[in-house]
C-alpha positions as CSV (number, residue, x, y, z in Angstrom):
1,X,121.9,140.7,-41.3
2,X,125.1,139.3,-42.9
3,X,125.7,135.3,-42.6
4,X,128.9,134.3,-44.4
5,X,128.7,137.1,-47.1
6,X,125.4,137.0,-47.7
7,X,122.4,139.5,-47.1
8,X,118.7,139.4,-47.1
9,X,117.0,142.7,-47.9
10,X,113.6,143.5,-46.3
11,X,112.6,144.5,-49.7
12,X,113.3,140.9,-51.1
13,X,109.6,140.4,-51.5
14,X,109.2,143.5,-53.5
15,X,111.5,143.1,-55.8
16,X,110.5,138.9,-56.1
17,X,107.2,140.8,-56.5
18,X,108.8,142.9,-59.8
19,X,110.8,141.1,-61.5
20,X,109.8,137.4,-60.5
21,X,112.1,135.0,-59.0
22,X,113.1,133.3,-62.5
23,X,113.9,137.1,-63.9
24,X,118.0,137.5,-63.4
25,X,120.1,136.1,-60.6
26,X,119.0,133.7,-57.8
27,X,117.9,134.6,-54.5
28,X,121.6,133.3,-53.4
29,X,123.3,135.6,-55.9
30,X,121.2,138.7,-55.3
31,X,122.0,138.3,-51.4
32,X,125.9,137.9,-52.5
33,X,125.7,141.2,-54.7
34,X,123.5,142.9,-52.2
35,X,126.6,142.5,-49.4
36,X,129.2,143.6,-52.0
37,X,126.8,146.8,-52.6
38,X,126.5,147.9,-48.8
39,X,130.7,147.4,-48.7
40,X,130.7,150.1,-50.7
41,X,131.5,153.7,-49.1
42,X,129.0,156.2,-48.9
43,X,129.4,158.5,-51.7
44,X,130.9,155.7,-53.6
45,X,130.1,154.2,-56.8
46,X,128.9,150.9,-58.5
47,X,128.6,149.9,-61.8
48,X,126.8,147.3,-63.3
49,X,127.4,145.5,-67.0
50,X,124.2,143.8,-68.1
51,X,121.4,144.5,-66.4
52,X,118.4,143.4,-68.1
53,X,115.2,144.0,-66.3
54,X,117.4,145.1,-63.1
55,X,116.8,142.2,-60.8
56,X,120.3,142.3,-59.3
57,X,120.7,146.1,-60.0
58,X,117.6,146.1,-56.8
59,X,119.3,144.0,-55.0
60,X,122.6,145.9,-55.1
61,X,120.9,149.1,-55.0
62,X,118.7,148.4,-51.9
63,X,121.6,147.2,-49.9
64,X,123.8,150.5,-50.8
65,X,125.0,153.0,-48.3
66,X,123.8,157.2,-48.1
67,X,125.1,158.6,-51.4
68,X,126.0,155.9,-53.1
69,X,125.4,156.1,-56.9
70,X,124.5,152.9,-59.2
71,X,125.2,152.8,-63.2
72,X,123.6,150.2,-64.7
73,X,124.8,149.6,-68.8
74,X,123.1,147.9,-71.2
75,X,122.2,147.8,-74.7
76,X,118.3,147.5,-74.1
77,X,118.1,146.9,-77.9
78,X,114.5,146.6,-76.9
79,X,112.7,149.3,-75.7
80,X,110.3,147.6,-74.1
81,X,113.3,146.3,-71.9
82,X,114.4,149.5,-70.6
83,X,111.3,151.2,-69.6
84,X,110.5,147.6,-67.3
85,X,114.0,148.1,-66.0
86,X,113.1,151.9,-65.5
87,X,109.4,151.4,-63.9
88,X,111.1,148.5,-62.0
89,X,113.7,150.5,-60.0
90,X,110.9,153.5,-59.4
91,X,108.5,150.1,-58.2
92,X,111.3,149.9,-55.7
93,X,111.4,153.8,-55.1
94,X,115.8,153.7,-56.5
95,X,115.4,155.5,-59.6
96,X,116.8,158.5,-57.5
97,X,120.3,156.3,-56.7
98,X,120.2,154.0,-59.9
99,X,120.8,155.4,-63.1
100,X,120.4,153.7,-66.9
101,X,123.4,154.4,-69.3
102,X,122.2,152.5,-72.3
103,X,125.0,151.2,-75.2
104,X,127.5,149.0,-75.5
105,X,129.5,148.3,-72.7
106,X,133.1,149.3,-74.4
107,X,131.5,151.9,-75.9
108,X,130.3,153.7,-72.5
109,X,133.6,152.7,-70.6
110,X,135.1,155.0,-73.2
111,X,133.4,158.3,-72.0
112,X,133.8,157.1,-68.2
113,X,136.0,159.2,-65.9
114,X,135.0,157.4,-62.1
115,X,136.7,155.5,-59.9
116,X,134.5,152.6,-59.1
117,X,134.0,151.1,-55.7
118,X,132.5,148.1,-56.5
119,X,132.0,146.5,-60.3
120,X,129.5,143.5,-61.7
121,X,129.9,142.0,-64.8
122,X,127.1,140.1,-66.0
123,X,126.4,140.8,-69.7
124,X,127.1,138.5,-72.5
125,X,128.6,135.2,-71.3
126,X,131.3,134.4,-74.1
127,X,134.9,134.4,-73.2
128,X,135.9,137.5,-75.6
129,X,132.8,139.7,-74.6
130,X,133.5,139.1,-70.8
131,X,137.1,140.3,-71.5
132,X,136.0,142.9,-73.1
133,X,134.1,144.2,-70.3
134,X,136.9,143.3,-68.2
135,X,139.3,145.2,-69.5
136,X,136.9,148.2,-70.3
137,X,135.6,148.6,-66.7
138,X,138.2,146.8,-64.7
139,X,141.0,149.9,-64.7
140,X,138.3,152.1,-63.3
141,X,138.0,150.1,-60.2
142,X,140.3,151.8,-56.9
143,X,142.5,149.6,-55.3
144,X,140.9,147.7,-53.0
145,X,137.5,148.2,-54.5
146,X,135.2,145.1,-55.6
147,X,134.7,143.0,-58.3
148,X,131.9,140.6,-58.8
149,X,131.6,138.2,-62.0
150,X,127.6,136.3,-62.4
151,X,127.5,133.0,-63.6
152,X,131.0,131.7,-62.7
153,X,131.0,127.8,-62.6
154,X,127.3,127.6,-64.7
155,X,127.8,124.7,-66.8
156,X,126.0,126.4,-69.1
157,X,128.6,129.5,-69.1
158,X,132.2,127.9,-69.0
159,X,133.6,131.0,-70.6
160,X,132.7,133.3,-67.4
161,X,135.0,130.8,-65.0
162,X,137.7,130.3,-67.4
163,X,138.1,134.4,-68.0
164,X,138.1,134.6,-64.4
165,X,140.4,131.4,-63.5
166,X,143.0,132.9,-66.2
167,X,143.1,136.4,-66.3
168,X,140.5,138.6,-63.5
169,X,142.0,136.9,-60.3
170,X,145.6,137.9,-61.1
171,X,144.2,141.4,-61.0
172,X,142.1,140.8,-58.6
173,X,142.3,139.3,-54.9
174,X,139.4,135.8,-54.6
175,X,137.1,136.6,-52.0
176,X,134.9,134.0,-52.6
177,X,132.6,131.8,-54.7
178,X,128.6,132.2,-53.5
179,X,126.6,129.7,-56.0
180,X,127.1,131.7,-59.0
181,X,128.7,135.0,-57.8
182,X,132.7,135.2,-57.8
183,X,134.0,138.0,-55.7
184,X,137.1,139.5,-55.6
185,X,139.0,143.1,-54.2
186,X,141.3,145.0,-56.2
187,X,145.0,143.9,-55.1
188,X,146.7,147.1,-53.8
């Protein structure tokens, strides 16, 4: 099932079938984040920053161990946005492991108390609001839990790489770089 880091779901289909293949990350990047997500300990937790329409959050959340629970923030400024992200994880029969906590990213991580097994960060792309996530989220993650940052090395999102080249991997150990997805553990 796993080649280099990667994993391909049997539901990939499904969820192409949901969201569309141009919805959120590329098939490369969902199989990434779906092998970070079934690292993850049962009983553990993930958290996702940005999650749109929930493209990744089904790709994650298909891949997750027994008891694993899934947070997925976002603003959803849009209703319409959140009840497609809602009838898009029941589509894929997760709404029972994946739950919405809709706001502002700094403004949830202020009411969290979880240690977090494995963390994506993939809401707005400029250097100061990924920090800000960063540094909202990234003390809730255990040592030697997981870190994942979407759209590191787009051209179109040089903020992401340069965040994450200056600040997240002294924090963090570099696992790798899978088209878009940079993955790191927590250093002990």
């Amino acid at each position: 099932m796993s080649k280099e880091g990667l994993l391909r779901l049997p539901a990939h289909d499904l969820i192409d079938q949901s969201f569309g293949r141009h919805i959120g990350v590329k098939d490369v990047d969902a199989q990434r984040l779906a092998w970070l997500a079934a690292q993850v300990p049962e009983d553990g937790v993930v958290v996702e920053v940005g999650s749109f329409w929930g493209r990744s959050a089904g790709f994650m959340a298909a891949a997750m161990r027994p008891g694993v629970r899934m947070y997925c923030v976002d603003k959803w400024t849009n209703p319409v946005d959140l009840d497609r992200f809602q009838r898009n994880m029941a589509k894929l029969g997760l709404e029972q492991s994946v739950s919405p906590l809709q706001g502002d990213s700094v403004e949830v991580a202020r009411g969290w108390e979880m240690d977090i097994d494995l963390l994506h960060i993939d809401a707005t792309h400029t250097y100061a609001m990924v920090q800000a996530d960063f540094q909202a989220w990234a003390h809730f993650v255990r040592p030697g839990g997981l870190i994942a940052f979407h759209d590191y090395g787009a051209h179109t999102w040089p903020a992401v790489k340069r965040f994450v080249d200056e600040v997240a991997a002294l924090e963090f150990e570099k696992l790798g770089v899978h088209q878009l997805i940079w993955s790191g553990r927590k250093i002990l």
